[in-house]
C-alpha positions in Angstrom: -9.7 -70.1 -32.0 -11.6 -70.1 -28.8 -14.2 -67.9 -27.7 -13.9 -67.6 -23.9 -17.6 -66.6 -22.2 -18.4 -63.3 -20.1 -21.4 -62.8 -19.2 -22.5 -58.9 -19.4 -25.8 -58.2 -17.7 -26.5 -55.2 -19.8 -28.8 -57.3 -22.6 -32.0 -57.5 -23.7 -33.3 -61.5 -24.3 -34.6 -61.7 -27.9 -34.3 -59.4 -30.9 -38.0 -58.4 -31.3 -38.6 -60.6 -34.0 -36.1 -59.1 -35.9 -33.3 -61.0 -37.7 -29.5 -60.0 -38.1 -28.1 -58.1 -40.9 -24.9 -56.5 -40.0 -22.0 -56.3 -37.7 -20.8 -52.9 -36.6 -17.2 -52.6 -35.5 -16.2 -50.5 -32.2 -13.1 -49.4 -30.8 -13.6 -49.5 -26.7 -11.2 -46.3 -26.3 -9.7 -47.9 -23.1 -7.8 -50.5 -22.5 -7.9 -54.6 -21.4 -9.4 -55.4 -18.6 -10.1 -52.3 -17.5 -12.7 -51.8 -21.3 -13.9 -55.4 -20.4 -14.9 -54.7 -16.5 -16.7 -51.7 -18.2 -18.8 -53.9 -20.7 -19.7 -56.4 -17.7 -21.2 -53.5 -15.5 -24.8 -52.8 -14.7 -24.2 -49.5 -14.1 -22.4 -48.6 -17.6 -25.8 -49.6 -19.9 -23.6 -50.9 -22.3 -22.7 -53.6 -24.1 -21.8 -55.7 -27.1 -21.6 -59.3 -28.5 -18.0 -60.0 -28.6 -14.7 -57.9 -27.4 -11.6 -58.4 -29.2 -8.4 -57.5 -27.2 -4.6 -57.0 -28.1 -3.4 -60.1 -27.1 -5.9 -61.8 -30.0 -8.1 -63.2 -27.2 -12.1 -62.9 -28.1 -14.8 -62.5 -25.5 -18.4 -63.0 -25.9 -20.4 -60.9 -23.5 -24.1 -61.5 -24.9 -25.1 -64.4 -27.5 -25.9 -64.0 -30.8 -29.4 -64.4 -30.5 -29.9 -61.6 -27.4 -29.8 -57.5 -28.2 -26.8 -56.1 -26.8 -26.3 -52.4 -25.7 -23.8 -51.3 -28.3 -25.3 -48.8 -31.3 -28.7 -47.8 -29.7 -28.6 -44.5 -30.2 -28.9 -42.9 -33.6 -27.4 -39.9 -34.4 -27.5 -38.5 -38.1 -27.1 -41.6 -39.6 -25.4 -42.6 -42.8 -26.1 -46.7 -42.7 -27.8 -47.5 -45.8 -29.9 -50.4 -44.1 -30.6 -48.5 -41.2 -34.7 -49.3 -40.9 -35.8 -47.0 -38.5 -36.2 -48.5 -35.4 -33.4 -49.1 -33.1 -30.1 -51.1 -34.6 -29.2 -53.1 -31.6 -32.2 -55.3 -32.7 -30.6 -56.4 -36.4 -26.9 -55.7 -35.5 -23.8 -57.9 -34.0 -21.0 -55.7 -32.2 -17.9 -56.7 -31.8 -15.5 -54.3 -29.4 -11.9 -53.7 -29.9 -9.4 -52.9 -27.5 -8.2 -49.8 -28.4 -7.9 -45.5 -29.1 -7.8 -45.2 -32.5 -8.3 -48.3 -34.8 -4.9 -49.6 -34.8 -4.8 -53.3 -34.4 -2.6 -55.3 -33.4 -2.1 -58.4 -35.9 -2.9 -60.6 -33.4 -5.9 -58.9 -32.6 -6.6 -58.6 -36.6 -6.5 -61.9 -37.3 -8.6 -63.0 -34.0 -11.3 -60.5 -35.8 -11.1 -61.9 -39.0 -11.7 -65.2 -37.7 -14.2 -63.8 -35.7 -16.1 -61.5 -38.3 -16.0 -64.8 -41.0 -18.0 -67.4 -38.2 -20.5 -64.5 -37.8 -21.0 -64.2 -41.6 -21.7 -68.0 -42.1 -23.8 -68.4 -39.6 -25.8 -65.2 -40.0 -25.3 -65.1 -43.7 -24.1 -61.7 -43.4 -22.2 -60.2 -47.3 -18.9 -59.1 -46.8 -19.5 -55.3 -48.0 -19.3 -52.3 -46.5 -23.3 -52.1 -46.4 -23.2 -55.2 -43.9 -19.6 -54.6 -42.3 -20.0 -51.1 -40.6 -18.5 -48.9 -38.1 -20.6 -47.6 -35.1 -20.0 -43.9 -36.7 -22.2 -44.7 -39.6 -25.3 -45.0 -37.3 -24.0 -42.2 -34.7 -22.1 -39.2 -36.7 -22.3 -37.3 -33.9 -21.5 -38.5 -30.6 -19.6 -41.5 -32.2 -17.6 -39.9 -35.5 -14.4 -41.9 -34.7 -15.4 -45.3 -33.8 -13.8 -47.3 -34.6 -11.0 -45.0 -35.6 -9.4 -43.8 -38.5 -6.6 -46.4 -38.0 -9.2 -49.2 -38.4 -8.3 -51.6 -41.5 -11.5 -51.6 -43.4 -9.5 -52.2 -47.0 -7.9 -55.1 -45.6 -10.8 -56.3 -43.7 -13.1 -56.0 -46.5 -10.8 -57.6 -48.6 -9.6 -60.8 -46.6 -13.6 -61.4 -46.2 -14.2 -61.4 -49.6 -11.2 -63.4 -50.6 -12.4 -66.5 -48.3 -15.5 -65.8 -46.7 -15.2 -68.8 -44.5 -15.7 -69.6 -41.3 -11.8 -72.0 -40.4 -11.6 -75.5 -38.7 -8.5 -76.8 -37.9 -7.8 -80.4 -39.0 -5.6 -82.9 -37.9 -4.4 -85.3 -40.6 -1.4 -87.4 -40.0 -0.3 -85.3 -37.0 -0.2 -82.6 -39.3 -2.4 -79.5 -38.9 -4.2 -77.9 -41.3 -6.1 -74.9 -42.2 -9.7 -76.2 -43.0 -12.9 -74.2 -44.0 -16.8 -75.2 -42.8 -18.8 -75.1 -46.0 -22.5 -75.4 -45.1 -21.8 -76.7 -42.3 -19.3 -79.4 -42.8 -15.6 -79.2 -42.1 -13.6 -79.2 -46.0 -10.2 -80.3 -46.1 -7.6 -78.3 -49.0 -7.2 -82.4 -50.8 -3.7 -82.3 -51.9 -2.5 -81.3 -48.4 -4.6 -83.7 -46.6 -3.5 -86.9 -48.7 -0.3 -86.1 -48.7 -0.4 -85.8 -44.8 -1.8 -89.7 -44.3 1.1 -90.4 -47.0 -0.8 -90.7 -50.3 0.3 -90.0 -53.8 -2.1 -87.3 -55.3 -2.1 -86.7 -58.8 -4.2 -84.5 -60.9 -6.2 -84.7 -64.4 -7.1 -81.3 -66.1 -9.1 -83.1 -68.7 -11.7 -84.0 -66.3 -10.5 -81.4 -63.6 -10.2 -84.3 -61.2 -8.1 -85.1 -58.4 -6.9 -88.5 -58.4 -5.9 -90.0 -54.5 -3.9 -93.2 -54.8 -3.7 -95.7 -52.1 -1.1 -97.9 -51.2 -1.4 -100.7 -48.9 1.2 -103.0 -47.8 5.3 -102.6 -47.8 5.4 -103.1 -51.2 3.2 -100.1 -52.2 0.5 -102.1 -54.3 -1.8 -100.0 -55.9 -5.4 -100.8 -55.0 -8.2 -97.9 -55.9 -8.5 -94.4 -56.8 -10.3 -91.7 -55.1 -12.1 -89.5 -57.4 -12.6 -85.7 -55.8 -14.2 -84.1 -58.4 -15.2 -80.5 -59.0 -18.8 -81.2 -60.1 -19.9 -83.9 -58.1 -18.8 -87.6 -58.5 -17.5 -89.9 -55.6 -16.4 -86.8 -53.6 -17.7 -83.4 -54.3 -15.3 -81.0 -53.7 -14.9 -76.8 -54.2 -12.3 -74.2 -55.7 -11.2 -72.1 -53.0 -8.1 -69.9 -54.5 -7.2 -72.6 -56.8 -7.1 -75.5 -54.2 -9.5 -78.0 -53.9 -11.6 -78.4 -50.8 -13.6 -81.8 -50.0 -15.9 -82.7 -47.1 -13.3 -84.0 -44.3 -15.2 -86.9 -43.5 -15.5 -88.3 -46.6 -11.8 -88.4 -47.6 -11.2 -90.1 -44.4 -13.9 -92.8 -45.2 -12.6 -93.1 -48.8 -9.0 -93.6 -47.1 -10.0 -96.1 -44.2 -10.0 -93.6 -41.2 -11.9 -92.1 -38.8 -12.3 -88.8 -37.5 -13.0 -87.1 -34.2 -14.2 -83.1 -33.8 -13.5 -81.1 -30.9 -16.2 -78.7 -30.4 -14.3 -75.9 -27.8 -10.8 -76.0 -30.1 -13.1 -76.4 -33.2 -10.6 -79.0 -34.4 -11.0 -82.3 -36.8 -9.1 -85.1 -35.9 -8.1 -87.7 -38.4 -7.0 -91.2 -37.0 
């Protein structure tokens, strides 16, 4: 997905020395553009990370590593974590377009993508310690943000299904969903082989996946390509039930090349 920039003016450079901990979830309680103009003016104080909209469309008003305007003040707090001092400093915000938590599934899904890049690259848990509405830092002034119609069950539990960041991938003009596992792109191995128009097999005795590649017109067999779950030729993880392996080392194993576009966050195979 693509994160289009907006610069808001209403920041503060730095966090103080503090690190990140949590993302708190708004509703903006107005509506797109009109909630977005509001974020981006001095005169409003306010402020947060990233704006989520309707249409699915994500906004990033202040980087990651600035304090944004978006939970300052604390009201009667119920945040478990909640140090003392004042939240904007440890916190992400993310705004939603919106009145009373009701989400469009565009707009759910472009958050879920979203709230999962955060978590890997903040290494932010998906519980409801670290995942919090503004309401649990302000009772008072904010007891209904982000709503009562806000999907915390299903957020909560998509995040902790497959807490990872996605990466599309291009294999044999077929797209598919990939996952960034410590940083690198992982490709489900089944999907992937079968896309560049290889035979996979597997072997439950050794819990390996077996890749075999044919050259030629007449299909000769010529190697193997061991994905293993452990860690033989190519380490590779259980997400689900599917096996995942690094992206760039099934193409090498397979004769190819790949290609990665930062700003559609997409792996090329070719």
């Amino acid at each position: 997905m693509e994160i289009k920039q907006v610069e808001s003016p209403n920041f503060r450079s730095g966090r103080n020395g503090k690190k990140i901990i949590a993302i708190v979830d708004h509703i903006t309680a107005g509506a797109f553009p009109g909630c977005l103009n509001w974020l981006v003016n001095p005169g409003s104080q306010a402020s947060a990370h990233y704006l989520v909209n309707r249409a699915g469309e994500i906004y990033q008003l202040v980087q990651d590593e600035d304090t944004a305007w978006h939970a300052g003040i604390v009201a009667k707090p119920s945040w478990t974590l909640y140090d003392g001092s004042n939240p904007n400093r440890y916190t992400l915000g993310i705004e939603h377009e919106g009145f009373d938590g009701t989400l469009s599934e565009a707009q759910y899904q472009a958050t879920l993508w979203l709230h999962r890049q955060l978590m890997a690259r903040w290494g932010i848990p998906a519980d409801r310690d670290h995942i919090i509405g503004h309401y649990r830092i302000d009772s008072v002034n904010r007891p209904n943000c982000p709503g009562p119609n806000f999907p915390w069950e299903r957020l909560l539990a998509d995040l902790k299904q497959f807490p990872y960041p996605s990466v599309t991938i291009i294999a044999g003009g077929t797209s598919l969903p990939g996952v960034i596992i410590d940083g690198y792109s992982q490709a489900p191995v089944a999907e992937f082989c079968r896309a560049l128009g290889k035979t996979v097999s597997w072997d439950a005795v050794t819990n390996t996946v077996l890749v075999q590649d044919y050259l030629g017109p007449f299909y000769a067999y010529t190697s193997y390509v061991k994905i293993a779950v452990g860690s033989q030729l190519i380490p590779a993880t259980i997400i689900n039930g599917r096996s995942y392996a690094p992206v760039r080392g099934l193409a090498l194993a397979l004769g190819r090349q790949i290609s990665w576009n930062d700003e559609t966050r997409t792996v090329t195979v070719f």
